[in-house]
C-alpha positions as CSV (number, residue, x, y, z in Angstrom):
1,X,135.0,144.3,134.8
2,X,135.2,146.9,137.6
3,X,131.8,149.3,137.6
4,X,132.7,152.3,140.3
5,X,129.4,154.7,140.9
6,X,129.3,158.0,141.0
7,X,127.0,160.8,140.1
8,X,129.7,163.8,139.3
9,X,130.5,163.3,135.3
10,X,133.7,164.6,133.8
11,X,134.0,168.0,132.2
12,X,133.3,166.5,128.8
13,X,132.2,163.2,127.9
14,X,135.0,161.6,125.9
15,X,134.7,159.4,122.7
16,X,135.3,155.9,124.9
17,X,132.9,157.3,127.2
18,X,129.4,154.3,127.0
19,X,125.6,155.6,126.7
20,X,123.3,153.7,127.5
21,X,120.1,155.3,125.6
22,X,116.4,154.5,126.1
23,X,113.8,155.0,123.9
24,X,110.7,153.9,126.1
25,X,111.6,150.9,127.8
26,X,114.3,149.9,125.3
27,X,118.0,150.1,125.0
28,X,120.0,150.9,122.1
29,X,123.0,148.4,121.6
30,X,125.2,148.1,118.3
31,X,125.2,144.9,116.5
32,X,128.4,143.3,115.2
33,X,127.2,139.9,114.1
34,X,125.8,138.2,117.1
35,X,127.1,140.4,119.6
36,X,125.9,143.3,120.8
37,X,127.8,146.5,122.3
38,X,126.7,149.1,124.6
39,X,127.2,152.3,122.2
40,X,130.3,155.0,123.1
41,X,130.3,158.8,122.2
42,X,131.8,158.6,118.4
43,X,128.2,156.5,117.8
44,X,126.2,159.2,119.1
45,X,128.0,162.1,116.6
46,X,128.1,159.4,113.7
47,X,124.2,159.0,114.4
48,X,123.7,162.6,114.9
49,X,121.6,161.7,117.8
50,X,120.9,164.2,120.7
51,X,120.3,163.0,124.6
52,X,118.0,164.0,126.6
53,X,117.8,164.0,130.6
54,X,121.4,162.7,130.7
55,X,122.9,161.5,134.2
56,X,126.3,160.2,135.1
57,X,126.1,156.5,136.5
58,X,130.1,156.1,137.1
59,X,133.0,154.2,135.4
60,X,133.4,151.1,134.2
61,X,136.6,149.9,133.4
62,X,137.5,153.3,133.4
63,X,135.1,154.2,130.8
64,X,132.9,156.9,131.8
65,X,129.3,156.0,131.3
66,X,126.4,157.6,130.9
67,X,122.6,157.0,130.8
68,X,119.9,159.1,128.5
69,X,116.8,159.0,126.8
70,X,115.8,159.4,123.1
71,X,112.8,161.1,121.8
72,X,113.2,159.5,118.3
73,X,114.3,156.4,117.0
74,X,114.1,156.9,113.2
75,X,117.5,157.8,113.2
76,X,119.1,154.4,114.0
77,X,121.1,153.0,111.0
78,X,121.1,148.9,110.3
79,X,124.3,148.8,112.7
80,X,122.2,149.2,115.6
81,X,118.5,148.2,117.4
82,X,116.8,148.3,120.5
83,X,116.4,146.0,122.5
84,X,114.4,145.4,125.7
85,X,116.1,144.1,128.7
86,X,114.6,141.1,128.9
87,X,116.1,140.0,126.2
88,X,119.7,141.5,126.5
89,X,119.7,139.7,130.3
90,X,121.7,136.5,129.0
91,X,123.4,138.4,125.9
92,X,125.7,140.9,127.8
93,X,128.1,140.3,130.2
94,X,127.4,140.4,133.8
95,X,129.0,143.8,135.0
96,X,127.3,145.5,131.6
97,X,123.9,144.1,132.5
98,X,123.9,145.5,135.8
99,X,125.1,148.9,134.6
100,X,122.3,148.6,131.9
101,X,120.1,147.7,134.8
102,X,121.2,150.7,136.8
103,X,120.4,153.2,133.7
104,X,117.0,151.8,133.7
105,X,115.9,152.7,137.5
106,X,117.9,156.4,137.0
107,X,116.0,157.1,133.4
108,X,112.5,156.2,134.8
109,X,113.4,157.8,138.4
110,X,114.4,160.9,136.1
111,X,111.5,160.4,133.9
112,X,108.9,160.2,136.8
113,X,109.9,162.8,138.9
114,X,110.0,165.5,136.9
115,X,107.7,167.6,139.3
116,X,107.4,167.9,142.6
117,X,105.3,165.5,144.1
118,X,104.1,168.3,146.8
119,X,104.2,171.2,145.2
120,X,104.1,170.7,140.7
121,X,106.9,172.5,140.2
122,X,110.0,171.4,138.1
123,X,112.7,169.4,139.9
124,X,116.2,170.1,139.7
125,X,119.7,167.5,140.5
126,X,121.0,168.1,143.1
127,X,124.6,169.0,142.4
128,X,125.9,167.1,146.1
129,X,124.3,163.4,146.0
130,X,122.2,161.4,143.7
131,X,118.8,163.1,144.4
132,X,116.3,165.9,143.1
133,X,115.2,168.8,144.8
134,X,112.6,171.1,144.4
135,X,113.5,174.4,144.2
136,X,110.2,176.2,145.6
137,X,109.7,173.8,148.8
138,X,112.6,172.0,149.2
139,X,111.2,168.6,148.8
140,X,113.9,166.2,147.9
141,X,113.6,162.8,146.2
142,X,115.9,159.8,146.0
143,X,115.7,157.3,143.5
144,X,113.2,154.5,144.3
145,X,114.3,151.5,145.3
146,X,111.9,148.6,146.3
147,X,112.6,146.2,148.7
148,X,112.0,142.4,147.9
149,X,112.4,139.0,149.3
150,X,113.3,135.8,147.1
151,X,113.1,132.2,148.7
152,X,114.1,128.5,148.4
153,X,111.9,126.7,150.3
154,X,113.1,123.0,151.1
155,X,111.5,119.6,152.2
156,X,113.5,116.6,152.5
157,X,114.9,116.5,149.2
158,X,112.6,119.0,147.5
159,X,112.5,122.6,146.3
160,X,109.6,124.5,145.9
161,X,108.6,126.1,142.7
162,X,106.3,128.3,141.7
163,X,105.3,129.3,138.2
164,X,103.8,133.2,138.3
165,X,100.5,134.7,136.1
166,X,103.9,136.8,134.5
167,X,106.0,134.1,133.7
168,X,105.8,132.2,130.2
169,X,104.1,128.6,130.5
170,X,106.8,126.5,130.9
171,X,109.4,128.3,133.7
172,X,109.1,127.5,137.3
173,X,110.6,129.7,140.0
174,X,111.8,130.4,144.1
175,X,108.8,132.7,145.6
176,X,109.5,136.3,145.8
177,X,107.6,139.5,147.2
178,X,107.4,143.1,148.1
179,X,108.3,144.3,152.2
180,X,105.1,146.3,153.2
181,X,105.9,148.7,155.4
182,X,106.6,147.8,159.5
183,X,107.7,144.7,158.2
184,X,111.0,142.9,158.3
185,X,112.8,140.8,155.6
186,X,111.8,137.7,157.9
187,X,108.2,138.2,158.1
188,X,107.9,139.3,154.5
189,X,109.0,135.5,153.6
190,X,106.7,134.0,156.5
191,X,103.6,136.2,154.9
192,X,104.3,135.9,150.9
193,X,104.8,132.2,151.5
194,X,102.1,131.6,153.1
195,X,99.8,134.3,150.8
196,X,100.8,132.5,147.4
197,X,100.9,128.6,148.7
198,X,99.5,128.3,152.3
199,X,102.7,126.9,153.5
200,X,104.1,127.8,157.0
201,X,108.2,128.3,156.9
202,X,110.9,127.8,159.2
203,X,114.6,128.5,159.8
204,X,114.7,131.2,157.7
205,X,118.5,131.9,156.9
206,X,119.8,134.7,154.4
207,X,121.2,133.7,151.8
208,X,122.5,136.9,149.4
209,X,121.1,140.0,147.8
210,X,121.0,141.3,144.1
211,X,120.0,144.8,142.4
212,X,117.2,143.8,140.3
213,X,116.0,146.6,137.6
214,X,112.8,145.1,136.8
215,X,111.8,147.8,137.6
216,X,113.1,149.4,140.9
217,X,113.9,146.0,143.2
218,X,116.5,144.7,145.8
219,X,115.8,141.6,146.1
220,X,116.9,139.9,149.1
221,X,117.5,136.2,149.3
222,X,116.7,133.8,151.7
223,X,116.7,129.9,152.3
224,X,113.6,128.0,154.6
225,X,112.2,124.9,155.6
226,X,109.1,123.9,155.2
227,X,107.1,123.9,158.3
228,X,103.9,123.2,158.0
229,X,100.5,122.6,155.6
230,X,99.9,121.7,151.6
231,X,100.4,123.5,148.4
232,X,97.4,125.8,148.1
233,X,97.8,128.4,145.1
234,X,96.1,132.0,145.4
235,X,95.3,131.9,141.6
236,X,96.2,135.3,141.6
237,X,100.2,135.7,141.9
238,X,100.8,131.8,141.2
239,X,99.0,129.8,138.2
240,X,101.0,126.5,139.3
241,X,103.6,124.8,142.0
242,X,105.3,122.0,143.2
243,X,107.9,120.7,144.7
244,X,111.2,119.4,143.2
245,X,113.3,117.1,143.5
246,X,117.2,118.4,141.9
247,X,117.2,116.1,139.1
248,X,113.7,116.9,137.8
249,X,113.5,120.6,137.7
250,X,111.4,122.4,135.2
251,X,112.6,125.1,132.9
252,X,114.3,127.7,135.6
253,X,115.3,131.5,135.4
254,X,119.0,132.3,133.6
255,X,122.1,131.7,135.9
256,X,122.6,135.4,136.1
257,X,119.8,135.9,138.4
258,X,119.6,135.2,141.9
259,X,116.4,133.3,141.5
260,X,118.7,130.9,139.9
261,X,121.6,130.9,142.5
262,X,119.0,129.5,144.8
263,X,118.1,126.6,142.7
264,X,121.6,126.1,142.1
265,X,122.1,125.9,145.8
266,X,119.4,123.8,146.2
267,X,120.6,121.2,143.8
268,X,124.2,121.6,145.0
269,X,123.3,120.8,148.7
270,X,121.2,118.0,148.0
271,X,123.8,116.2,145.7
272,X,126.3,116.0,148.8
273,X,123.8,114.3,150.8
């Protein structure tokens, strides 16, 4: 499936036209047995339901799509639910999650920046780019995007894994952090590394990037070498970690996430050896 963006909608939305619709931090999707669909226009006018903040994300598969928020969900017949994306993550396909994903960061960039952040008044969209603009000072605002590295870090025949205070019990992980500002991708990995386990890194390769709308991130992958020093958890990001060897891995992220490409690399690489 093909997802072109673009932030100019057609005259009229059309009946194949796709909403994605929040209420809160929830999508609506229509059930049809175990599947679940993203809704299209006709849904909207059978439900009676009115959008609010509405914003063109683009095409996909030539179907215009379109993200909005609901006020009320008491409307929503048996045929449909919402969902959180958590749990939609290994339901949809690919190119639909990361639309879904998409409509996510734009409703709570549309939601939170409402006012001016320098001024208080009301925001308007800009009618040119992807952006919002005050009309009193002139102040414009993008939508946020946060920077992030991920990384597989390798000894001899070992991954390390990390399972976070957020994570359920069970599932292990690749480290992953925030860029502070002044900072490049390289010393991000050298510092969270060495924050959540004590470990020194080296030959720090890239290794691939992925949107990640949980709730604003790019994460940016990379692949290291252990350097130096032991497992030392900070007890405040990381509950437990260890390393790995590829045929004893604990429960691991979904194969849609580049979390899991990494492990999958990891465990590729070390059976050619």
């Amino acid at each position: 499936m093909l997802f072109i963006s673009d932030f100019k909608p057609p005259p009229r939305a059309p009946e194949t036209a796709s909403w994605f619709l929040f209420c809160g931090q929830r999508l609506l999707m229509r059930c049809e047995q175990d599947s679940r669909f993203v809704p299209n226009t006709s849904d909207l006018e059978d439900l009676g339901l009115i959008p609010i903040q509405r914003q063109f994300l683009g095409s996909l598969d030539n179907h215009p799509c379109y993200v909005a928020e609901l006020e009320d969900a008491a409307q929503i017949s048996d045929a449909f639910e919402f969902m959180d994306l958590w749990t939609l993550f290994q339901m949809l396909e690919q190119d639909v999650m990361r639309v879904a994903g998409m409509a996510n960061q734009l409703v709570q960039w549309s939601r939170n920046h409402r006012y001016c952040g320098k001024c208080g008044n009301l925001t308007e969209n800009k009618t040119d780019e992807r952006a919002k603009i005050c009309p009193r000072c002139e102040l414009i605002n993008y939508p946020r995007l946060s920077p992030a590295i991920i990384v597989a870090v390798v000894r001899d025949k070992q991954i390390l894994l990390a399972n976070s205070q957020r994570f359920p019990a069970k599932l292990y992980s690749v480290l992953a952090g925030f860029v502070e500002p002044g900072e490049t991708l390289e010393e991000c990995v050298k510092r969270e590394v060495f924050e959540e386990v004590g470990i020194a890194v080296k030959n720090i390769r890239y290794f691939g990037s992925e949107p990640w709308p949980f709730p604003d991130s790019l994460m940016v992958a990379f692949t290291a070498e252990h350097a130096a020093g032991e497992i030392r958890i900070d007890n405040t990001e990381i509950a437990r970690a260890g390393w790995f060897s590829a045929d004893s891995l604990p429960a691991i992220p979904p194969r849609i996430s580049i979390a899991r490409q990494l492990i999958d690399w990891f465990s590729g690489e070390k059976q050619k050896r």
